[in-house]
C-alpha positions in Angstrom: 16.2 -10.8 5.8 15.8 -10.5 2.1 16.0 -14.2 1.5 13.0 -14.2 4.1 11.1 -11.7 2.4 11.1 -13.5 -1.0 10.1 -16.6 1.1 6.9 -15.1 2.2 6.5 -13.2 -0.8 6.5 -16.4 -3.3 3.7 -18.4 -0.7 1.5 -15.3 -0.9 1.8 -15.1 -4.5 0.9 -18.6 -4.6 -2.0 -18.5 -2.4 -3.3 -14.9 -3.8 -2.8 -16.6 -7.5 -4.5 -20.3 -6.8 -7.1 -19.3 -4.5 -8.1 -16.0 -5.8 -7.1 -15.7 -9.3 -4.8 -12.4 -8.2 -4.6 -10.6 -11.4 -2.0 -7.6 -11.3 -2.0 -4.2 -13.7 0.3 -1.8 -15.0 3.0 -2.7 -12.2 5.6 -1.3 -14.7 4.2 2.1 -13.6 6.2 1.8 -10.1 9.8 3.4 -10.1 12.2 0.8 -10.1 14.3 2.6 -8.7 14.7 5.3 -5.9 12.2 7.0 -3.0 8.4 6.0 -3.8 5.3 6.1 -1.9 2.3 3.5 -3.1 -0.8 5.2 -1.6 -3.7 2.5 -1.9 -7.1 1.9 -0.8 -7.9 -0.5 2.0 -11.0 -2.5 3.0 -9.2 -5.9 4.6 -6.2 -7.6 6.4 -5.4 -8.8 3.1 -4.5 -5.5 1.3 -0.4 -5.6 2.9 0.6 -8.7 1.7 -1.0 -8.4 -1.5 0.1 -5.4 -2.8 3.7 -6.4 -1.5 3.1 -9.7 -4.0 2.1 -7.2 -6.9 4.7 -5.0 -6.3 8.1 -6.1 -8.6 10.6 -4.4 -5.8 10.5 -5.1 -2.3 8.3 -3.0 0.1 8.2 -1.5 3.2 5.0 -0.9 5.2 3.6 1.7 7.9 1.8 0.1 10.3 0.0 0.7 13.3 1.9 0.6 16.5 -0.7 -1.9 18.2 0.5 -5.0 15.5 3.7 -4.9 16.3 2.7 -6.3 20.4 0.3 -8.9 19.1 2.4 -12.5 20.0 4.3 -14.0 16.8 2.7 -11.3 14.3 4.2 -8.6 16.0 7.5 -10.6 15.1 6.3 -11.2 11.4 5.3 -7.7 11.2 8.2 -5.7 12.2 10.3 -7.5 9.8 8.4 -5.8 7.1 7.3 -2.5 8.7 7.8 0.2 11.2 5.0 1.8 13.5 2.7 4.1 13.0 0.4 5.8 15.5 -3.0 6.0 13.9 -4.5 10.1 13.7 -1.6 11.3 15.6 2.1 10.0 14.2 5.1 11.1 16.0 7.5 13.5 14.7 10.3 10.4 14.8 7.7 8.2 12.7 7.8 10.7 10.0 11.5 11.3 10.3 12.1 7.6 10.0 9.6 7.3 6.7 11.4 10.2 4.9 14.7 8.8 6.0 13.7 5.3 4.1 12.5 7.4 1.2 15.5 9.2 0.4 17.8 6.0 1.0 15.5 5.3 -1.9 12.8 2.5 -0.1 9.5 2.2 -1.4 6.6 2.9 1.3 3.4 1.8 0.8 1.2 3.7 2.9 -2.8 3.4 3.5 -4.2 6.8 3.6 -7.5 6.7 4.3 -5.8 5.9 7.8 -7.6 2.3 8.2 -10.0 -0.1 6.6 -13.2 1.2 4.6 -15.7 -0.7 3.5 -18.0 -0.2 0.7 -15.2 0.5 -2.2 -16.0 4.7 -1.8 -12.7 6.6 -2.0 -12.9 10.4 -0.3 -11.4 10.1 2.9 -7.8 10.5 2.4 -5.1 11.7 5.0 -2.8 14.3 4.2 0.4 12.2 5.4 1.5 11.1 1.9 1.5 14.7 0.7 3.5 15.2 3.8 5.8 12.4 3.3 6.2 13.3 -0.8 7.3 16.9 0.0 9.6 16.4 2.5 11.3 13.3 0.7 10.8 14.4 -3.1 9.8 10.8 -3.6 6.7 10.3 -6.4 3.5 8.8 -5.3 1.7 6.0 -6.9 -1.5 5.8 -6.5 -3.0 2.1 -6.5 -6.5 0.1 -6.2 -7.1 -2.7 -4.8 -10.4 -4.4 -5.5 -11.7 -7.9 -4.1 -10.4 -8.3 -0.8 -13.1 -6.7 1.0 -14.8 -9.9 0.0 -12.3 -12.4 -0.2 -11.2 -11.2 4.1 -14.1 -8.8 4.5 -14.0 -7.2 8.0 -15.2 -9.3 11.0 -14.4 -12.8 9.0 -12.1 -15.8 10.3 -11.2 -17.2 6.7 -10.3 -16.7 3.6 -13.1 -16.8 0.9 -12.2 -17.6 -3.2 -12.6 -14.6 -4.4 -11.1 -12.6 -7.1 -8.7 -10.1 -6.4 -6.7 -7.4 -8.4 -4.7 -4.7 -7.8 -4.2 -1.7 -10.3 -1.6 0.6 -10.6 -1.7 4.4 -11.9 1.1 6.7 -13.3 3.5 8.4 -10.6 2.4 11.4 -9.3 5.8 13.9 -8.7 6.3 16.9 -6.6 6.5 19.7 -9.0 4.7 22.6 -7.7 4.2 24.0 -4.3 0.5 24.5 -5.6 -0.3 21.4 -6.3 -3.0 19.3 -4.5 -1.0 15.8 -3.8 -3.8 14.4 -1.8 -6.1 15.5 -4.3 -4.4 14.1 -7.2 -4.0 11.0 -5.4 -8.0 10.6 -4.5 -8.6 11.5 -8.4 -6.2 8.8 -9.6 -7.3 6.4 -7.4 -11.0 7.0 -8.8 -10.3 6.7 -12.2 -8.4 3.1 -11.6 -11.8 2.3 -10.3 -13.5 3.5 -13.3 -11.4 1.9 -15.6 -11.6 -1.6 -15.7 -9.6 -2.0 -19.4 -5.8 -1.9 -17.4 -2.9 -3.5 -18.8 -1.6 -6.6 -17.5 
């Protein structure tokens, strides 16, 4: 399965790199080791397999439930992910994510709970504050930008353009009182706002 994974991981990297001029920030910011959750933005089919290019350990993805019965990409998909059902996960869906987490996976989650268009960041589930407290992993906010014109919703293909992905410092559960989903939205606003990152 790994040797697979690397496969499809050096093709995207390929294709993101010739075709849209991936450029990648701060990925030194992600934990390499133990129980992580990446919480990023998403406005296009192309944000999974991107951020799994950008990302320097392997990753493990939440998806919904109705990929994994789609002919052929349900097979592609489930070797990469388990299920998720959109606005109402099971209790066995979370138990299986925090499970991962403290066998010391990274998770990169979607939180605004499906794709958005128009690159505004407010509407943020509370699962990875969920999935962070239960686990003790750290959260990593990131921002992707450029796919929602390079794959924006409704199109067939693929269009040339640029598209980065930023990462921000690792958010840790310290405090009972502390706003997870709020400090998540924050950091993800200020990689928007900063356009200076660090390759």
């Amino acid at each position: 399965m790994k040797s697979w994974y690397n496969f499809f991981k050096f093709l995207f990297y390929i294709g993101f790199k010739i075709f849209n001029r991936l450029e990648v920030f701060s990925a030194e910011k992600v934990p390499e080791k133990g129980g992580v959750i990446v919480a990023a933005n998403h406005s296009s089919y192309l944000d999974p397999p991107l951020i799994g290019v950008a990302l320097k350990r392997r990753a493990t993805f939440m998806a919904k439930e109705g990929l994994f019965k789609v002919p052929l990409l349900g097979r592609f998909v489930r070797a990469f992910s388990f299920p998720v059902r959109r606005g109402r996960p099971q209790p066995s869906t979370i138990k299986e994510a925090v499970r991962r987490l403290k066998e010391g996976q990274l998770i990169v989650m979607f939180p605004e709970g499906g794709r958005r268009s128009g690159g505004e960041i407010n509407d943020v589930k509370r699962g990875v504050e969920l999935l962070a407290r239960m686990s003790g992993a750290s959260v990593v906010p990131a921002l992707i930008e450029g796919t929602d014109r390079a794959l924006p919703v409704g199109a067939w293909f693929i269009r040339p353009a640029k598209v980065i992905v930023k990462f921000g410092d690792p958010i840790t559960v310290n405090s009972n009182d502390e706003d997870i989903t709020r400090a998540v939205i924050d950091a993800m606003k200020r990689l928007k706002s900063d356009s200076r990152g660090k390759a």
